[in-house]
N, C-alpha and C positions, 0 to 999 in steps of 0.2 A: 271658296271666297278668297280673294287675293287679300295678302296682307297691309293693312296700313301704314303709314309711316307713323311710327309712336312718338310721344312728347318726347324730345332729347335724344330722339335718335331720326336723323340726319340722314336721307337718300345720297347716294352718291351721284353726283352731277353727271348729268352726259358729257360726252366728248367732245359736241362742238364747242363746250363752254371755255376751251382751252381756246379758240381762237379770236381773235380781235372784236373787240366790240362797236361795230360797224357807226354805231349813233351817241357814243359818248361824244359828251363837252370837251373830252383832251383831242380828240381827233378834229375838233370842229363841227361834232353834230348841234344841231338847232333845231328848238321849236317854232314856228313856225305861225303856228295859229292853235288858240285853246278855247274851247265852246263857253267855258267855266275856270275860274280860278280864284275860288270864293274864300276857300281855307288853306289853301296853299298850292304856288304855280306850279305849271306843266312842267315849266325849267330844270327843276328837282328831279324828273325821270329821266336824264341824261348825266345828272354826277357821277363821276369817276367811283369815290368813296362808296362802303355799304352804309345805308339806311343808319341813323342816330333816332334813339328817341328820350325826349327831357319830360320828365313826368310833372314837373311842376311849372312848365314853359306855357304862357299860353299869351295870343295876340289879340288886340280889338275885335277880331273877328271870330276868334274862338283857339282850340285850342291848337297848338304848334305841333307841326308834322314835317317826318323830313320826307315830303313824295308831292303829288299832285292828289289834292284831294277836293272838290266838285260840292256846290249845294244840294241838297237833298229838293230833289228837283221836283217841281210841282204846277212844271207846264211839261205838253205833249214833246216826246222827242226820245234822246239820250243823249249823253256828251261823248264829247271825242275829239284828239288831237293830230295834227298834221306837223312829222319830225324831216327835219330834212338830215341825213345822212352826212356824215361827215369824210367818210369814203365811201363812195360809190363801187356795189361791187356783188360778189353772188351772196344770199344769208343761209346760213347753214340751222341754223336755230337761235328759236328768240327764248327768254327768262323775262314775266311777268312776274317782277317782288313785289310782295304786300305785305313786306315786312312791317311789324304795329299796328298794321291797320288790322284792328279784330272785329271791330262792333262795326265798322263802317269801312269793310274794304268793297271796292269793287265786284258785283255778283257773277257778271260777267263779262267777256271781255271777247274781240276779233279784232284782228288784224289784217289789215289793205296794202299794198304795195304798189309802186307806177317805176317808173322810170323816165326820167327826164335829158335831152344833153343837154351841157350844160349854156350851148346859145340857144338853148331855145326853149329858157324857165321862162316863167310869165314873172312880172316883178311883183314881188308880194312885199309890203312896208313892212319895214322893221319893227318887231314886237314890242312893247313895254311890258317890261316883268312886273306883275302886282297881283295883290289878292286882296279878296273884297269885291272881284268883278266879273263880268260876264263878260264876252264878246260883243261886240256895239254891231249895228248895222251894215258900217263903214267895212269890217274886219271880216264879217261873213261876207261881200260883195266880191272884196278884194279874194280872198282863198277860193272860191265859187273857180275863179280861173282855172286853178286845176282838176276838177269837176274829179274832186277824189270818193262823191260814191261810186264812181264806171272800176275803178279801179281794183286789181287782182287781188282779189281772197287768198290766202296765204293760211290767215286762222280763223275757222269757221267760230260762229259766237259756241261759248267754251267755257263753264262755271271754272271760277277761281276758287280756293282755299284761303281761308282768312289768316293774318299775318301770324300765325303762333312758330313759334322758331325751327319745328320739324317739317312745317308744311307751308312756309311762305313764298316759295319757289315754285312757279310754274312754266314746267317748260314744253317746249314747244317744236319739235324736226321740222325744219322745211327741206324738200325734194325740187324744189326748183331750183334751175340751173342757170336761169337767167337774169342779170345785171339788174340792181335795182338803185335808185337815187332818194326815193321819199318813202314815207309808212305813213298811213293812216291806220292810228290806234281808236278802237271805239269801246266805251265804258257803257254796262247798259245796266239799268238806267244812269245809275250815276255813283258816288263813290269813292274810294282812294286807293292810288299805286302809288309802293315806294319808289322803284327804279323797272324801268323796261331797257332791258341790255337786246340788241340785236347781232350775233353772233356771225362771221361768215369769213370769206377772204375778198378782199380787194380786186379788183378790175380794170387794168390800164387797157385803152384802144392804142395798140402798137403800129397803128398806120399812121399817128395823127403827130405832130411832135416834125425838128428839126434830124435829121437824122446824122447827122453829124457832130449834136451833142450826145455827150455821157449821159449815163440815168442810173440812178439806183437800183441794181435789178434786186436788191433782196427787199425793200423796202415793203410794208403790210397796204400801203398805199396803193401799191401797185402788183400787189398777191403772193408778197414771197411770203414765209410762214416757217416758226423753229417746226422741227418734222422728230425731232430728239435731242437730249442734254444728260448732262451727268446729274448735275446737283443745280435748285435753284432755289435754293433758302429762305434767301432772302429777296431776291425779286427773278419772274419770269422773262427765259431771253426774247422772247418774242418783244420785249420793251427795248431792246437791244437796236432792233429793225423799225420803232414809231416813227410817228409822225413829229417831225419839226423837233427841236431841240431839246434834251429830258431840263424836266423843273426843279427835281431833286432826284438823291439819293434812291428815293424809293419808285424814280422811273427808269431805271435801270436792273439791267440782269448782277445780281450780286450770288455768292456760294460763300457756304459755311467753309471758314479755317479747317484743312484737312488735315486728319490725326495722325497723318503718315511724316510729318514733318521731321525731319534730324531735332534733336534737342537745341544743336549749333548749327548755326547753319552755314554754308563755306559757297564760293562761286569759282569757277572752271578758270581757264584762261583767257576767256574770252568775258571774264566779267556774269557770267550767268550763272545764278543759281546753282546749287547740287539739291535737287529737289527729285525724289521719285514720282511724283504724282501730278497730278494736273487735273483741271476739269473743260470740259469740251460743250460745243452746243452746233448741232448742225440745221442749215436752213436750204430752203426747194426756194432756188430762184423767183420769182415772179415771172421771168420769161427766160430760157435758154438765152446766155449769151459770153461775152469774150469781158473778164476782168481789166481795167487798165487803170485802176488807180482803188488804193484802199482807206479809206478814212475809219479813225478809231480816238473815239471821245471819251476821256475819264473821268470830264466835267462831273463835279461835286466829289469823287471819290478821295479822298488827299491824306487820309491816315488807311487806307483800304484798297488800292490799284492793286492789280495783276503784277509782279515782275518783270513777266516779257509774256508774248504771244507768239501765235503764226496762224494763216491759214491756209488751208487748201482745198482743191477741187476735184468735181469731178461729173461724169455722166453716168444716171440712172434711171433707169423705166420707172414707170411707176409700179409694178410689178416686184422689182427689184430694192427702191421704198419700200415699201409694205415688208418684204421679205427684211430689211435691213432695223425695222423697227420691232421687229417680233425678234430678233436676236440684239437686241440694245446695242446697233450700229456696230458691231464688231467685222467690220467691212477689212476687206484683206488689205494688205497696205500697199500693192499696187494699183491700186483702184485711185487712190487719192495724187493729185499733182501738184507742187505747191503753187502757193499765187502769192506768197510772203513768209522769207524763211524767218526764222525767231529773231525776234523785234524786244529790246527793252523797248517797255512803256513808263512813259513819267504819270504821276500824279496829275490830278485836276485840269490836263493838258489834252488838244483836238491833235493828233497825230494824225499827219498825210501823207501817204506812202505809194511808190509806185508800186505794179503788180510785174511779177516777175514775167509771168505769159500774156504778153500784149498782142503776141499773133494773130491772125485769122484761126487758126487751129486750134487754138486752146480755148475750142467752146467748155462751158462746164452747166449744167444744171443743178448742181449743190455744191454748197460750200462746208468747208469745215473749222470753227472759229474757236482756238486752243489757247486755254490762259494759263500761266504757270505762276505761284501751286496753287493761287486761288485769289477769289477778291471780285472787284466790281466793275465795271465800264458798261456809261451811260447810252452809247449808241456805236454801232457798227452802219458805216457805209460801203457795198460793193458798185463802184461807179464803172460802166464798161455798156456796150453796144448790142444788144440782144440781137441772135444771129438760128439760121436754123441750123440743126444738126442729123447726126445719122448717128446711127448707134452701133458702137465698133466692137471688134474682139478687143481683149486686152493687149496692151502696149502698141494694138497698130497704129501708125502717124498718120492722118489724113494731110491729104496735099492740095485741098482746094475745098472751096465752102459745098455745103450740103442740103439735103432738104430731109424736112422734119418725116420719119419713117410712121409708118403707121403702127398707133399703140402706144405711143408716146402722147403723155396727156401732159401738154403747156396749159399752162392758165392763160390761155388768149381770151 
């Protein structure tokens, strides 16, 4: 018999849990439509934060939870909610928390999936957040448009674990590889979740767009993704690449003060540092393409920036990934090309830089983002033209654009 996860000892997360969480509120996911929202809204399973619980909180309606939690239902059915996704894109795995909820979490739970483009959602009216309430007639008519019982099973119905602090996590693999836009979550019979995180990478359709604007290619929006980093302390770089502007300090890639520091510290002639050490974070493009402008945000950091930076590029199989990740990126150093030689950074300031390889030729599928000797910045933008490529010996120069070789996996 397989052993259980004990009180105070904590499974160790899967690995998709490292990637963007498809349906939070910071990205712009939304609920949609909620069957029930008697003791507390749907809206709650889309907070960024983990779950809170106040032991002495309680509302008109009963007592205060921080999740969606449903009446104890006693007509024919079950509840269930309709999230609309705030990037569209492939899910690698979802986390059904039921954090607190012990006596009255959720029994069981499945999960539905559609895909929508985006001219061609049906319009569903803007929710009002409240509890005390049911879904009115008017709100089951309107959501009925997307006729989300036809839609793909993803999690088969699937008992949950009540919220005790070892086992209030349930997670969930998905194997599908195909773009999704909405989730229909169903509660059966009825019940409470603290947070449902939908896990995966991002989806741009790269036909569609002016093709002679710039685009973010590392951006999580559009399926770039950190693939490796040195140290992330205090916030993961993947915050580095979000969506729209960081809010604070704490939506940013920040690293612990490193111990290697001179007691004094002195700078070269060029004004830079004498620091041994630095820490790194590398990111998988979202599409192969040509850097031509580098934007780098230290918005909120202002006792805490990096000194200076650089980065650089280059091209990898995925093969070669994988290969590069089991050896903690210790990549030869002709592999990398710069796209920005070492840059002081000021504080609290949006620096805009050109990139050194504006070429045709200087496609790169990974970037390499190098802050000296340590600190925080709120967002990196790589802005440049996704291009195909072929995949060369080292130092050969290509002389004219390419097409993508077979075995090279783009997130198209």
């Amino acid at each position: 018999m397989a052993d259980s996860p004990r009180e105070g000892k904590v499974a160790r997360p899967p690995d998709f849990t490292q990637l963007i969480d498809l349906a939070s509120e910071f990205v712009g996911g939304k609920i949609l439509f909620a069957t029930d929202d008697f003791f507390a809204p749907a809206e709650n399973l889309l907070k960024r934060d983990n779950p809170s619980f106040k032991e002495h909180e309680y509302t008109e309606f009963g007592k205060w939870m921080d999740g969606w939690q449903t009446r104890r239902k006693r007509i024919p059915g079950h509840d269930w909610c309709v999230v609309q996704l705030g990037i569209q894109g492939v899910i690698r795995g979802f986390d059904v928390d039921t954090s607190y909820f012990t006596g009255d979490h959720a029994p069981r739970v499945s999960i539905q999936a559609a895909n929508f483009e985006e001219d061609k959602q049906p319009e569903i009216p803007q929710r009002e957040v409240r509890t005390g309430a049911a879904a009115t007639p008017e709100e089951f008519e309107a959501i009925s448009e997307l006729k989300s019982d036809d839609w793909s099973c993803l999690v088969p119905m699937t008992e949950l674990t009540p919220g005790n602090p070892a086992s209030s996590h349930n997670y969930f693999p998905v194997t599908s590889q195909q773009r999704w836009s909405h989730i229909r979550l169903n509660i059966f019979p009825d019940g409470g979740i603290a947070r449902l995180r939908v896990y995966g990478t991002g989806q741009k359709d790269w036909t569609a767009g002016d093709p002679k604007e710039p685009l973010d290619l590392v951006t999580v929006a559009y399926g770039g993704a950190c693939v490796g980093f040195s140290n992330a302390h205090f916030g993961h770089p993947n915050n580095l690449i979000g969506v729209g502007t960081a809010k604070s300090m704490a939506d940013g890639w920040e690293t612990a003060r490193r111990l290697d520091r001179p007691p004094i510290l002195e700078n070269d002639e060029n004004g830079i540092l004498l620091v041994p050490g630095c820490e790194w974070a590398v990111f998988r493009l979202a599409h192969p393409g040509v850097i031509t402008q580098i934007e780098i945000d230290t918005k909120y950091f202002k006792g805490n920036s990096p000194e200076s930076c650089k980065v650089d590029g280059c091209i990898l199989t995925t093969q070669e990934e994988e290969d590069m990740v089991r050896q903690k990126w210790d990549l030869p150093g002709h592999k990398w090309k710069p796209l920005l030689p070492v840059t002081k950074l000021k504080p609290d300031e949006m620096h805009v830089l050109d990139s050194l390889t504006p070429e045709l030729q200087d496609v790169i599928t990974h970037a390499k983002f190098t802050i000296t000797p340590d600190g925080g910045v709120s967002r990196l933008r790589l802005k440049g033209f996704p291009s195909s490529i072929c995949l060369l010996r080292p130092r050969e120069k290509p002389m004219m654009r390419f097409s993508v070789k077979a075995g090279f996996r783009a997130n198209l």
